[in-house]
C-alpha positions in Angstrom: 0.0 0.0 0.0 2.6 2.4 1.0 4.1 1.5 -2.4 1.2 2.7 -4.5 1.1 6.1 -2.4 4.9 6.6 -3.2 4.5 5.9 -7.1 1.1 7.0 -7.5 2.0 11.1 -5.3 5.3 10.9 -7.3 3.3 11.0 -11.1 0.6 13.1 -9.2 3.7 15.3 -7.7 5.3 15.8 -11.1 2.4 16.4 -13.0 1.4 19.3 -10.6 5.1 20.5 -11.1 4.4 20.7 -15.0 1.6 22.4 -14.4 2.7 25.2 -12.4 6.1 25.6 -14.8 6.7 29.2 -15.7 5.9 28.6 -19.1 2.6 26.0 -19.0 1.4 28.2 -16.4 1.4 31.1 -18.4 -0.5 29.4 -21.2 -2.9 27.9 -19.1 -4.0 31.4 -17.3 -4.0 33.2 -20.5 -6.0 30.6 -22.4 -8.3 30.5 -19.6 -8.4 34.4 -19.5 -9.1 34.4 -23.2 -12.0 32.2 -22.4 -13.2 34.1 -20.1 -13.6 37.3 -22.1 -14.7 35.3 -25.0 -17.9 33.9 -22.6 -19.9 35.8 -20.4 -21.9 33.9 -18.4 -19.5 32.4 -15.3 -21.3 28.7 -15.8 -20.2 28.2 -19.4 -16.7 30.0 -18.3 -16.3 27.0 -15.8 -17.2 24.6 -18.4 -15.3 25.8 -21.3 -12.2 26.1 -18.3 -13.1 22.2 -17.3 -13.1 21.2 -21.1 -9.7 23.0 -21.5 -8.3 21.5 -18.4 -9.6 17.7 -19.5 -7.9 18.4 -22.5 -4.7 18.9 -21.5 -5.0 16.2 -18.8 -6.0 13.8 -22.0 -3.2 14.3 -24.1 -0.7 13.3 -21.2 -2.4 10.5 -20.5 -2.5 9.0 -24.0 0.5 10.3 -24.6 2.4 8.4 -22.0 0.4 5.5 -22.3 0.8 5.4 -25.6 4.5 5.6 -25.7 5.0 3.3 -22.3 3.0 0.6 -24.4 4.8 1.1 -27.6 7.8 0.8 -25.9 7.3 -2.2 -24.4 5.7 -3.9 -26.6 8.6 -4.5 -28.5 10.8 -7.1 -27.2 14.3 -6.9 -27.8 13.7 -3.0 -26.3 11.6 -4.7 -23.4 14.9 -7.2 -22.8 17.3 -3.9 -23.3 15.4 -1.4 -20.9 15.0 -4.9 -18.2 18.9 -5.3 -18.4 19.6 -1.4 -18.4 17.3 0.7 -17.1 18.5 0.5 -13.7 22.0 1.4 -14.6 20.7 4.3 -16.9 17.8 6.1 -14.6 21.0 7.2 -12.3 22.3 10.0 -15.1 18.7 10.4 -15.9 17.6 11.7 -13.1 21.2 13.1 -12.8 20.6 15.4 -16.2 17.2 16.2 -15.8 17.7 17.6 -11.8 20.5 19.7 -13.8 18.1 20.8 -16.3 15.2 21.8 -13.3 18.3 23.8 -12.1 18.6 26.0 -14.7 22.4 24.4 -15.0 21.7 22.8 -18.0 19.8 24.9 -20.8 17.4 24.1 -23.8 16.0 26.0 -25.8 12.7 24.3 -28.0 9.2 25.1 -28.0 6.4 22.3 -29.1 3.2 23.0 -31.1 1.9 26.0 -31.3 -1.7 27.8 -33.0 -1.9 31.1 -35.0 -4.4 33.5 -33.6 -7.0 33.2 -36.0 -7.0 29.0 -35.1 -6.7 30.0 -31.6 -9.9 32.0 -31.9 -11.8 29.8 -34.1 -11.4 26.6 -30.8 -13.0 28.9 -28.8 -15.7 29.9 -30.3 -16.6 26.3 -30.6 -17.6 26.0 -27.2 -16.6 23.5 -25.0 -15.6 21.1 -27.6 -13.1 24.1 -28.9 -11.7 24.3 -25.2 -11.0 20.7 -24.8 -9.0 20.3 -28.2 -7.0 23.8 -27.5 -6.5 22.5 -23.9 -5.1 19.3 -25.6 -2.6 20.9 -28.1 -1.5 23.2 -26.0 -0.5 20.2 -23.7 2.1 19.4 -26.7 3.8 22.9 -26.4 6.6 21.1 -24.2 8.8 23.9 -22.6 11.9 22.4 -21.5 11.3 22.1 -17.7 7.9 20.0 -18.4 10.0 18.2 -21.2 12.6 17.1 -18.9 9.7 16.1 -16.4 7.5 14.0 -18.5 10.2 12.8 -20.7 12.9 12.4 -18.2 11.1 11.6 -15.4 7.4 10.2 -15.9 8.6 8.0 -18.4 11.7 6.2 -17.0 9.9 5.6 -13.9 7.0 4.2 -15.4 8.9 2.1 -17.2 10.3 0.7 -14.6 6.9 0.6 -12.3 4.6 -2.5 -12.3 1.7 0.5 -12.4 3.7 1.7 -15.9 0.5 2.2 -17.8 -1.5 4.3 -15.4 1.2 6.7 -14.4 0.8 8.9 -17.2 -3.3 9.1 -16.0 -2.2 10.0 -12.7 0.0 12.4 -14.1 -2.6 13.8 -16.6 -4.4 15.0 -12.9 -1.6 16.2 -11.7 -1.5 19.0 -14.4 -4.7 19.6 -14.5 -5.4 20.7 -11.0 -3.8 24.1 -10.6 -5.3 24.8 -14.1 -9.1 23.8 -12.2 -8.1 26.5 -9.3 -7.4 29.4 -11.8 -10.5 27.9 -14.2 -12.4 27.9 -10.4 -11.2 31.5 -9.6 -12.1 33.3 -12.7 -15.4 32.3 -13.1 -15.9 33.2 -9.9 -14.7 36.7 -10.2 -11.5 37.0 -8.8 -9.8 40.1 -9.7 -6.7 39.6 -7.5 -5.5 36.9 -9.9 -2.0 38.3 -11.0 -1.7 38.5 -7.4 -1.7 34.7 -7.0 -0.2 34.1 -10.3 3.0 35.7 -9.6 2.6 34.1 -6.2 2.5 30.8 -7.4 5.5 31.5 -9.8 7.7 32.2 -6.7 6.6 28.9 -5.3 7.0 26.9 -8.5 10.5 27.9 -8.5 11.2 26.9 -5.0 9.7 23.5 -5.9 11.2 23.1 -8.8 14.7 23.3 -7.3 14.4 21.3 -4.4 12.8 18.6 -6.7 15.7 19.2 -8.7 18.1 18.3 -5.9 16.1 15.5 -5.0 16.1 13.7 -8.4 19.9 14.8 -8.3 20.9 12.9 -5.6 18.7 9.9 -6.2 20.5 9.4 -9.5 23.7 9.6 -7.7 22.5 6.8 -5.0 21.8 4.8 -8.2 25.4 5.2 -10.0 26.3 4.6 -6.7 24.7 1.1 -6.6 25.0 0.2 -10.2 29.1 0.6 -8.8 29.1 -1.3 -6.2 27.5 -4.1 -7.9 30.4 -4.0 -10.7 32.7 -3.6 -8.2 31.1 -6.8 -6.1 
C-alpha cells in the first residue's frame, strides 16, 4: 500500500510541477483568460475552463500511455530497458535535476496555434476548449519536457503501475489549471496576485525537486558501482 502512495504522489507530484512551470502556467492562465472574455456567463466559463483543463490532462495521459505501451511492446527493447534501465535512470535523473536547475539549458518550444486557429477553438464551445487545452498540452517547454520525458517516463517504465502513471500524471497538471478555471469564473480580480505568487513557489519546488532527483540518480550510480565492483 505504501508502495502505491509513493509511485502514485510521485506522477501526481510531477504532473502538478508541469503544471505550475513558468511557461505552462502562463499558457494555461492566458488561455483560460481568453476564455473568459470570450464567454460571459461564469457557468459556461467553468465549463469551457473544465473542457480545456480535460484536454490537457487527455493528451498526457494518451500520450504516455501510448508511448509506455509502444515501448514495451517491443521485445528486444523490453529485454534492453530490463537489463539497463537500472543502470541508466541514475544520469537520468542526474541530467534532468540539472536541467530543473537552470544548470543545464534548452532552448525548443512544441506545437503552437496562430491567432486566428486560436480563436476559431473557442468559439466552438466547450468542444473548442477541450482540443486547444489538448494541443496546448504538446507545447513542451523544456522544464515539463525534462519532467515527463525524463522523469514520468523512465519511472513508469520501470513501475509494475507503468500504464496508469501517465493518468495519474494527466491529474496532476490539471489541478492548478481547475483553481485558476475555479477563480475566474468566480470573479476573482486579484488573480496576478496569485499568479506571480505561485511562480515564486513553483520555483522553489522546482529546485528542491531538482536536488532531490539529483541525488537519487547519484545513489543509483552509486549502486550500479558497487555491484560491478562486487
Amino acid at each position: 500500500m505504501t508502495d502505491i502512495l509513493i509511485t502514485f504522489g510521485s506522477a501526481l507530484w510531477l504532473g502538478v510541477l508541469t503544471s505550475i512551470s513558468p511557461c505552462p502556467l502562463a499558457t494555461n492562465v492566458a488561455a483560460i483568460s481568453f476564455l473568459a472574455k470570450k464567454i460571459t456567463h461564469p457557468f459556461f466559463v467553468l465549463l469551457s475552463g473544465i473542457a480545456y483543463t480535460v484536454g490537457r490532462m487527455a493528451t498526457y495521459a494518451i500520450l504516455g500511455f501510448i508511448l509506455i505501451n509502444s515501448i514495451l511492446s517491443i521485445p528486444q527493447v523490453a529485454q534492453f530497458l530490463q537489463k539497463y534501465m537500472t543502470k541508466a535512470l541514475g544520469p537520468i535523473l542526474i541530467v534532468t535535476g540539472l536541467i530543473l536547475l537552470d544548470v543545464i539549458k534548452i532552448n525548443f518550444t512544441g506545437l503552437s496555434l496562430s491567432q486566428k486557429h486560436h480563436s476559431k477553438l473557442v468559439e466552438a464551445g466547450v468542444l473548442g476548449a477541450f482540443l486547444l487545452g489538448a494541443i496546448f498540452a504538446l507545447a513542451f517547454c523544456p522544464v515539463s519536457a525534462a519532467l515527463f520525458f525524463g522523469s514520468l517516463i523512465p519511472f513508469a517504465l520501470q513501475s509494475k503501475f507503468g500504464a496508469i502513471l501517465p493518468f495519474i500524471y494527466g491529474i496532476g497538471t490539471g489541478l492548478p489549471v481547475l483553481m485558476f478555471t475555479i477563480a475566474i469564473a468566480a470573479g476573482i480580480t486579484s488573480l496576478s496576485h496569485w499568479f506571480h505568487r505561485l511562480a515564486k513557489l513553483e520555483y522553489y519546488m522546482r529546485k528542491v525537486t531538482g536536488v532531490i532527483f539529483i541525488l537519487v540518480g547519484i545513489y543509483y550510480l552509486a549502486l550500479n558501482l558497487l555491484k560491478v565492483g562486487g
